[in-house]
N, C-alpha and C positions, 0 to 999 in steps of 0.2 A: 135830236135826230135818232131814229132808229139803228141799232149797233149793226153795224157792217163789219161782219169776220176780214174779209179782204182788203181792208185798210186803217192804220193805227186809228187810235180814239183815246180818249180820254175822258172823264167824269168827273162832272163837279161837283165838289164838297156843297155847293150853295145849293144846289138847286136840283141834286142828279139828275141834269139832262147828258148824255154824252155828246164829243164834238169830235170833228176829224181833225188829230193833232196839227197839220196843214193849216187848218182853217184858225187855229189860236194859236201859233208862232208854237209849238210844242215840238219836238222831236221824239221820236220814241226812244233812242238810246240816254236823254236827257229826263224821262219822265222819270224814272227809278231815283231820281235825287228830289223829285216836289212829294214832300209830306202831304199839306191839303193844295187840291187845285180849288181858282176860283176863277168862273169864265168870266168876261167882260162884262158882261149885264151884273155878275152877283159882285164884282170887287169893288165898286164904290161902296155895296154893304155893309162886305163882310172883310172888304181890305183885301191886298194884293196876295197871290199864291206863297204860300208857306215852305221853302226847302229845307232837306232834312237836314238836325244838326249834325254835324260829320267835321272831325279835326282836319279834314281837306288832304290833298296829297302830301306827303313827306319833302321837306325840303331835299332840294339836291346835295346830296353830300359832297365836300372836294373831295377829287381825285383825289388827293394826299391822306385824306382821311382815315382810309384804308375799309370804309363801310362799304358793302356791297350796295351795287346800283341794278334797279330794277330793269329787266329786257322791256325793250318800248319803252321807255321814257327818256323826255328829252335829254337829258345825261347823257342814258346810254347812246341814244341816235348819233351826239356830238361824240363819242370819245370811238363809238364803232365808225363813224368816217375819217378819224384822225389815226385809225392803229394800220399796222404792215399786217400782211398775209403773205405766202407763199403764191404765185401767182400763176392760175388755171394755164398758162402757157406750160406749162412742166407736164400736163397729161390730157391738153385738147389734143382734140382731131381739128385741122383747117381746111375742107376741102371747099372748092370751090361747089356754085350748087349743080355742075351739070355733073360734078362728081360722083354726088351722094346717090348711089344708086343701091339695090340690091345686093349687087356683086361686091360692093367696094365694102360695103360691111360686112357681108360674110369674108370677106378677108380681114380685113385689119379688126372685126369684133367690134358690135357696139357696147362695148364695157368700159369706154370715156366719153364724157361730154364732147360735142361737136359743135363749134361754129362756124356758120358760114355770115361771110363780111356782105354779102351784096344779094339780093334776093333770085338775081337772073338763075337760070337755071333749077328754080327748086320747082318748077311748075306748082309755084303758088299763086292766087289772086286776094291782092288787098286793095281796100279802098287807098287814095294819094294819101300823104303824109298830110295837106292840108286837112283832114278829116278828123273833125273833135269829141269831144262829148257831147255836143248840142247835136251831132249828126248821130249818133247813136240812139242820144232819148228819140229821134223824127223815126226811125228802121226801127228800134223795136218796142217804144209807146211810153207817155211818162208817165203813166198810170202802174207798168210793170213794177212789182216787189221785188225788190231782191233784197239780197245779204248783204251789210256793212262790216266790214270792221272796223270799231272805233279802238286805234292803235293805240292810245296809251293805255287802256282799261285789258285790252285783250281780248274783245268783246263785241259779240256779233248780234245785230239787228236788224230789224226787217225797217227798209224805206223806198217812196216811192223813188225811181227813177230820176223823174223829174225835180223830185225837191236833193235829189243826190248831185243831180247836175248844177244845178239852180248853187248848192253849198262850192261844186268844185267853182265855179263863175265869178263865186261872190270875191270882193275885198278884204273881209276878214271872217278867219275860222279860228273859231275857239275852240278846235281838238283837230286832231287827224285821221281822217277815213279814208279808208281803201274796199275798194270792190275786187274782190280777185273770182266770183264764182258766178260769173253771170253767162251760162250757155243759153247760144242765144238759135242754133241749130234750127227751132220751130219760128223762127224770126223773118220777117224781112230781109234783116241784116246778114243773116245766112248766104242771101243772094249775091252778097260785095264780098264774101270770102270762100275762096277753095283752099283747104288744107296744104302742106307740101304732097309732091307726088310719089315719095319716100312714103308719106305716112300714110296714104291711101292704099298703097301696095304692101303694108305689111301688117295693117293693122287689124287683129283677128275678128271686130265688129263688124267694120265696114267688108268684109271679105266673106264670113264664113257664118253670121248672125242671120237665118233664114226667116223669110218674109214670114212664115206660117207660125212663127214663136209665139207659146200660150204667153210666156210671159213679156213684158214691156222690154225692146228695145236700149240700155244703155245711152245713152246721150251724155260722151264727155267731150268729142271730136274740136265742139268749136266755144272757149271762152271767150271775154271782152274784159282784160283789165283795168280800171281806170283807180289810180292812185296819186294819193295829195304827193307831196313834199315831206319827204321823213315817215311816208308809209314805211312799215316793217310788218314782215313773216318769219315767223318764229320758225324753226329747222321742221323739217316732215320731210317722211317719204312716203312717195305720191302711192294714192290707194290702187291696195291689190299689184302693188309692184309695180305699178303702169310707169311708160316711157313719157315723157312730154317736148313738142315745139314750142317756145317762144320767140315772137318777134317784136320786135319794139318799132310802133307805126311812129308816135312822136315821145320825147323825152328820153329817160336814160333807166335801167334797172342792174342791179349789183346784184351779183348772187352768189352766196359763200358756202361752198359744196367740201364735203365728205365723200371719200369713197366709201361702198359698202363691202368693209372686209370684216372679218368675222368679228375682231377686237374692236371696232365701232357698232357694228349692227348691238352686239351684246352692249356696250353702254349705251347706246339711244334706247335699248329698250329699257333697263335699269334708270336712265334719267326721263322715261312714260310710266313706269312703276312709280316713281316718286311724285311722277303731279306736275312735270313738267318744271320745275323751283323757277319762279318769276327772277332770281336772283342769280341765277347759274346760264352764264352764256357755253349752249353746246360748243361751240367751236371750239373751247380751251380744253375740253376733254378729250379731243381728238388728237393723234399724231400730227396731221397736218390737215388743214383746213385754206383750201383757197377761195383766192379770190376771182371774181370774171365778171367785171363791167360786159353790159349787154348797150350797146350803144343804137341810136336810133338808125334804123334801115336792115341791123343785124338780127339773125336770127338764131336761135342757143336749142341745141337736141340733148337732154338729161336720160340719161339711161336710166335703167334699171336700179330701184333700191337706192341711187346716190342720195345723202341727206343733205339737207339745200334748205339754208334760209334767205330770204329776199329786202334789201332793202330799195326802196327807190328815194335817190338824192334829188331829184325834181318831178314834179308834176306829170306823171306818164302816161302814155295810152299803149295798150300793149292785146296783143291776140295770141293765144296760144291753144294748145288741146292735147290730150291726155289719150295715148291709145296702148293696147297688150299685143305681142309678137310672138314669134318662135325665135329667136333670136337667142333670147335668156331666159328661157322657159322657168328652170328649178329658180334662179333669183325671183322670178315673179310668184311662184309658191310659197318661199321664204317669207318674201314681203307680205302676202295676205296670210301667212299662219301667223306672224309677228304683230300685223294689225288687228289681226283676231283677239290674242292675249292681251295687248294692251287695250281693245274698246276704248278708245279716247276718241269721246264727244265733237270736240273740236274737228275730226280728222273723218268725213262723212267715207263709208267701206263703199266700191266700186261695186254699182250693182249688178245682182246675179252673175256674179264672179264666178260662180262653180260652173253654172249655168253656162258659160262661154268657153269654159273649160271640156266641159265635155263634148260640146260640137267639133272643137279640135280635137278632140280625142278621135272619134270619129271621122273629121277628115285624113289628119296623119294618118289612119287603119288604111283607109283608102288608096294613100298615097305611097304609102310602104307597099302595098299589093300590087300596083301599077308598077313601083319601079322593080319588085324582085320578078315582076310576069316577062318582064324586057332586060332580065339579066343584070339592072342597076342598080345601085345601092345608093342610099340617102345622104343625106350629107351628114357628118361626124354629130354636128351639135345638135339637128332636129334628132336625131338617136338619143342622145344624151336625153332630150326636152323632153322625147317621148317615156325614157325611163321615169323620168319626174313624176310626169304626168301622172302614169299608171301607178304608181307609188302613192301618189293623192288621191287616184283614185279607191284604193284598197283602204286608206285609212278614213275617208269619209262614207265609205257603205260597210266598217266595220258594226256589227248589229247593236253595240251599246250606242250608238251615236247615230248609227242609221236616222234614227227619227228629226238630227239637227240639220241633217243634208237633205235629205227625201223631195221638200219644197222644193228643192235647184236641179236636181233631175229632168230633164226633158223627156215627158210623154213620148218621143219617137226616140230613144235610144235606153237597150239592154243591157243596165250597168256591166252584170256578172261577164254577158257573153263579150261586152265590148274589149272587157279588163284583162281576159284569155286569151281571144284572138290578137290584140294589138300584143302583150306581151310575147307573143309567138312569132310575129309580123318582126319585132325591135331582135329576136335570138335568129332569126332567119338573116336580115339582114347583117349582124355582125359577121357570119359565117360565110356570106355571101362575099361580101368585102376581104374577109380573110383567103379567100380561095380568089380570090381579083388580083389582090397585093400580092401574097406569092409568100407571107410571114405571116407569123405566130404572134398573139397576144392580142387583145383585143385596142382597136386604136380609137376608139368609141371614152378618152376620157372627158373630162371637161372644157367648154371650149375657153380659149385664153380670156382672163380677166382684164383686173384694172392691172395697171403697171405698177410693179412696186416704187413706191416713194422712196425718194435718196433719202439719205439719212441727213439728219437737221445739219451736219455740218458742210452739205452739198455733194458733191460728187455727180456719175451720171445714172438716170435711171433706168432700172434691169426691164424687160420685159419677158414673163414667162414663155 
């Protein structure tokens, strides 16, 4: 056959013809272990395909042994579903979903995780709970490529669709694969899901991203996760800061969260510095690390920066999506200057991030001008978001570095004039606010976080 970029292939040592791995039982995440292939016609010649020699995986060590056990491997899968955590009940939010509104976050702050138990009220649309993987490959085609990860390796590869479905189906798997990045947005399948209506009202693509954009549109709104039994996701925080919904359509998913406070944020980057050590579980470097089963029907809101690994203990199907807010502005700058430093491959950066930053820059200009022309002032924390902002904005059109940011610039907006007026817009409205309230000092500080964690020997936890 003639080599086709758009789907795996393989070559044979007998004969270099190439084949569609599909078409000779091959997998692509499997070919990096065959030394010589030999296709069906050439192996009666030349003898069956050749794999490379390799001392094969490390026996499991006993626990008693005291040797470190590799993250992703079965060991580790067995002893992280048998260990205690602190548990996510100590610092969720539970509102119900006709709760989750605008308002109810800018009160209570979305700087904790949120679940809600029952999906009424989130104005979301999901396919029934009967709806598998085999209805996924029909919506969005089983020819589509996406991404695997084969969880004991750590290790991502391109497979069709169909032959992904075809492995979840099957009776026996000789590894573990998880699909967690399959946006399916330009899909059919797009059709059988509407986001929550939270995430449509706050989220700065779907709101403030103008049809007329030179550059491409963002699309992280809408995943499709489907994960074996003893899937795992190593800890990450989600690109460019972004907020995420998960809901679990059928099965069950765990997820063992970090808050983002200073003394974590600085070791996750120090354990990105080092390489990520296959051998070192994030979780024990942290003060406290819980836990929060995601149960089928339930749906889970991860703020800002929280560091969050995933394991699924059965076979799941799961929809979520990834969006930026004014909510927690400066967290979300953190997170993309922190993802900048570390460049880890694995962890794909949210595109034209600066690019979507500046349009909010531009509408907040807007919107501080409308409220100070009517006597109003903005709410505490878009102030605070907007200092950030401008603050990002100064240090990426600084002129030694101008030329890394210049690309993400949008043609319809003037950095210098935007970075003056709004910072005049953010000193107008303190003032303004100050002369409302009737007191001194500026009340413009940060808006409330996570809640402090009691100390390991319990107590009750402080809120700032």
């Amino acid at each position: 056959l003639p080599y086709d970029v758009t789907r795996f292939m393989i070559e044979c040592d007998g004969c270099q013809d190439w084949f569609h791995g599909s078409c000779v039982g091959v997998e692509e995440e499997a070919a990096a272990e065959i030394d010589l292939f030999h296709c069906p016609a050439c192996a009666p010649r030349h003898g069956p395909s050749v794999m490379k020699r390799r001392r094969g995986p490390p026996k499991a060590a006993a626990p008693e042994s005291g040797h470190p056990v590799r993250t992703s491997s079965a060991q580790f899968i067995r002893e992280l579903r048998s260990r205690s955590f602190p548990s996510a009940d100590e610092v969720l939010l539970r509102p119900s979903g006709a709760q989750l509104t605008v308002e109810y976050l800018e009160e209570k702050t979305f700087g904790v995780p949120i679940l809600v138990a029952r999906k009424d009220g989130l104005g979301m649309t999901l396919p029934p709970p009967t709806f598998t993987p085999k209805d996924v490959e029909h919506y969005v085609g089983g020819e589509k490529l996406v991404d695997v990860v084969d969880v004991g390796r750590q290790a991502s590869c391109r497979m069709r669709l169909g032959d992904f479905v075809a492995y979840l189906g099957g009776a026996r798997r000789d590894r573990v694969l998880n699909v967690i990045s399959l946006e399916f947005s330009d899909t059919r399948l797009s059709n059988l899901v509407e986001t929550p209506r939270i995430v449509r009202k706050l989220s700065w693509v779907e709101n403030l991203w103008p049809g007329e954009a030179a550059c491409e549109r963002p699309n992280l709104q809408k995943f499709c996760l489907m994960g074996a039994r003893d899937s795992y996701t190593d800890f990450q925080v989600l690109c460019g800061g972004t907020s995420a919904w998960y809901h679990v359509l059928r099965g069950e998913k765990i997820f063992y969260l970090a808050p983002p406070t200073p003394p974590n944020l600085a070791l996750w980057e120090a354990w990105g510095n080092a390489g990520r050590p296959p051998h070192l579980f994030f979780g024990d470097q942290v003060e406290r690390c819980y836990r929060c089963p995601l149960r089928q029907g339930q749906t889970l809101f991860i703020p800002t920066g929280w560091i969050h690994a995933v394991l699924t203990p059965v076979d799941c199907l799961a929809f979520g999506g990834n969006f930026l807010h004014s909510l927690n502005i400066e967290m979300q700058l953190k997170a993309y200057e922190l993802e900048r430093r570390l460049s880890t491959p694995q962890l794909p950066p949210f595109p034209n991030f600066e690019t979507v930053c500046w349009y909010v820059g531009r509408h907040l200009l807007d919107t501080f001008r409308g409220l100070r022309e009517n006597r109003r002032h903005p709410a505490a924390y878009l102030v605070h978001g907007a200092k950030a902002l401008t603050a990002a904005f100064r240090a990426w059109t600084r002129k030694e570095v101008l030329g890394q940011h210049q690309p993400e610039i949008p043609d319809t907006v003037r950095p210098g004039q935007l970075v003056r007026e709004l910072g005049r817009e953010i000193r107008l409205a303190e003032e303004l606010f100050q002369q409302s309230a009737g007191k001194s000092g500026s009340p413009f500080g940060p808006p409330r976080g996570v809640p402090t964690p009691p100390k390991k020997g319990g107590g009750p936890r402080k809120t700032p």
